[in-house]
Every structure is written in C-alpha cells, then in structure tokens.
C-alpha positions as CSV (number, residue, x, y, z in Angstrom):
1,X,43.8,-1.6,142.3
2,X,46.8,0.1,144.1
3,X,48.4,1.2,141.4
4,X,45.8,2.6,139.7
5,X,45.4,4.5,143.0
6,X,48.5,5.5,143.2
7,X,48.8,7.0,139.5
8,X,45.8,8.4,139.7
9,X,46.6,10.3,143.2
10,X,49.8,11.5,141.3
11,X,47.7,12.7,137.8
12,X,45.2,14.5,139.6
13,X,47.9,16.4,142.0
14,X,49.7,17.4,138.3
15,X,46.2,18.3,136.7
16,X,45.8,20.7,139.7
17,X,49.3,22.5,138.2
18,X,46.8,23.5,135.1
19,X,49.9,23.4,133.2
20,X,49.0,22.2,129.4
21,X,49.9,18.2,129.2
22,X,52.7,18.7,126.4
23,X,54.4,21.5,128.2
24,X,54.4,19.3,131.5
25,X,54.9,15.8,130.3
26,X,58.0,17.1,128.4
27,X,59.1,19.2,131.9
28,X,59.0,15.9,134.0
29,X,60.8,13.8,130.8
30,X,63.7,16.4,131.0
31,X,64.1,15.8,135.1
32,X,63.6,12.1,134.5
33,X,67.0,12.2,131.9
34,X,68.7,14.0,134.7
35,X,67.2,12.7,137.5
36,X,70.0,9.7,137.7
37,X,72.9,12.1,137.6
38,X,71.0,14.5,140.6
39,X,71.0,11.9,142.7
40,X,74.9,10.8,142.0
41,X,75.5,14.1,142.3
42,X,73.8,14.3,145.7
43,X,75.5,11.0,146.9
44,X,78.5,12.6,146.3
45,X,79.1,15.8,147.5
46,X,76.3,16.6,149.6
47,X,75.7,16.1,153.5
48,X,74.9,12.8,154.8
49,X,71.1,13.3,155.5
50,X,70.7,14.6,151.5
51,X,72.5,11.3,150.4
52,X,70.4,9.0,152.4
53,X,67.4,10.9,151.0
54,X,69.0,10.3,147.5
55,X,69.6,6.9,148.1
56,X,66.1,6.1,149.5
57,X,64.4,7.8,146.8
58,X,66.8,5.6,144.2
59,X,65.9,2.5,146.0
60,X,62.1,3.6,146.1
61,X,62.0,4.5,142.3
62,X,63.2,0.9,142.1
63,X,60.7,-0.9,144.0
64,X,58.4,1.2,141.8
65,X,59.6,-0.5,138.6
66,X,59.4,-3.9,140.0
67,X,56.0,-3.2,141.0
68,X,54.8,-1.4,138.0
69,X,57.2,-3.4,135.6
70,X,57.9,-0.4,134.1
71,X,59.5,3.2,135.6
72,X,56.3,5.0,136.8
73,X,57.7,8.0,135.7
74,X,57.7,6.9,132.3
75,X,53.9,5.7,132.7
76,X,53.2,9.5,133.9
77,X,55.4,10.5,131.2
78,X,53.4,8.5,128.1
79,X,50.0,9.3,129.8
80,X,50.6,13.4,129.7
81,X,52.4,13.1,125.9
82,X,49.7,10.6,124.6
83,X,48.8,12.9,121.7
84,X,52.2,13.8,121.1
85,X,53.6,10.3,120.0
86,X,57.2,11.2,118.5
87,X,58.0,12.9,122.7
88,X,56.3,9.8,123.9
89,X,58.5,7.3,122.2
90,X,61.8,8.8,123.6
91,X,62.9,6.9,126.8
92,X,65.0,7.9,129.0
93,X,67.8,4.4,127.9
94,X,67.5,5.6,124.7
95,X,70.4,7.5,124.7
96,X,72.7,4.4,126.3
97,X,71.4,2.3,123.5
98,X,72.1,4.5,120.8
99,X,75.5,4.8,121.9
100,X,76.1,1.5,122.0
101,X,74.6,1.2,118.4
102,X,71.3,-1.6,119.5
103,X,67.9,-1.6,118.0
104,X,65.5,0.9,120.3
105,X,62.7,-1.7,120.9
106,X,60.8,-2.2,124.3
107,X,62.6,-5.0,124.9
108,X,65.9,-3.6,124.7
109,X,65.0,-0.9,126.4
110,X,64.0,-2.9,129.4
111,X,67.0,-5.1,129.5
112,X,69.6,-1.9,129.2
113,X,67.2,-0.5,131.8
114,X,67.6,-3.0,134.5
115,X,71.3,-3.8,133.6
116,X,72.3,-0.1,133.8
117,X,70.5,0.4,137.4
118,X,72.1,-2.1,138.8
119,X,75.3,-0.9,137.3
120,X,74.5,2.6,138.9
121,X,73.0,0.9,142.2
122,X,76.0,-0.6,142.8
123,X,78.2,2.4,142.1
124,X,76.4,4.8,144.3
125,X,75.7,2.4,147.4
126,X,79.8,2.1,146.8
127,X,80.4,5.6,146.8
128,X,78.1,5.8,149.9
129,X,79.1,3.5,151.8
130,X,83.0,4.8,151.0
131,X,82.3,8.6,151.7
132,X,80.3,7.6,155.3
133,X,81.6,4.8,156.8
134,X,85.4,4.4,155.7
C-alpha cells in the first residue's frame, strides 16, 4: 500500500510538469545513466555537507531497491515509456553487461545490478571516509 503511495505521490508531482511522457521518461533515464557518476563525482571533490548528501541519497536509493526489489527509478522510468517499448527495455546495467559480453535478461540485469552497487558502495564510502576522516 506504501509503495503504491509513494509512486503515485511521485507520478502525479511529474504529471504536474505537463511535459509529454516520452520526452520526460527519456529525461529522467538519461540522469539515471549518470546519476551514479554525479554522486562519485560529488563524493569526491565537493565539500563535506554535499558528500554526505550524496552519500545519503546513494544509501536511500538503495533501501529503495530492496524495498521495491527493483530501482524505483526504473519503475518511474518503464511507467512514463510504456508505449515506447524499444526506450523501456534499456536499463541502466545494460551497458556493464554488454561490455562484459552476457545475455541482457532481467535476471542478469539484477545480479550485475546488486553486484556492481556494492562494488560502487564500497568504493565511495572508501573514498569518503579517506577524504574526511584520515
């Protein structure tokens, strides 16, 4: 019941954008791709309040896929592209499993999912915790 709620909430505050559902399905795909590097990028180089606001938004995005079992950005995604089938079967792993030349199936694209997070997790909570605290 929650997360209907809470998808809902979020498709009714992009419906208010009265931008056409291609046009913003594929805008919000595009920041998803890049979203991952952003936040390195953030973790990085930026000040310490705008790297603990990268890496609370990483670790919320994360309970959100646990909850949802899926990224909820991808569910907002494939909702807003449902009549545009070819844009709503690219995922954001699809690139990573490409290069590493494995069948683009759901179930890969769950297990690359989950393995690379925790791959990037670890790497930015390392660069983190290196750039604050050492």
């Amino acid at each position: 019941m929650i997360k209907e709620k809470f998808l809902k909430l979020i498709y009714d505050k992009l419906d208010n954008l009265k931008i056409d559902n291609l046009y913003l399905g594929i805008l919000i795909k595009s920041i998803h791709f890049n979203l991952p590097g952003m936040c390195l990028f953030v973790i990085s180089f930026f000040q310490k309040k705008y790297a603990i606001i990268s890496l609370i938004y990483v670790t919320i995005v994360s309970i959100l896929y646990k909850y949802y079992n899926n990224c909820f950005i991808s569910i907002i995604e494939n909702e807003l592209l449902k009549n545009y089938q070819h844009l709503r079967d690219l995922n954001v792993v699809d690139p990573v499993l490409n290069m590493i030349e494995v069948k683009i199936n759901n179930r890969n694209r769950k297990y690359i999912s989950i393995f690379v997070f925790i791959f990037y997790y670890l790497c930015i909570l390392t660069i983190f915790v290196f750039r604050f605290f050492f």
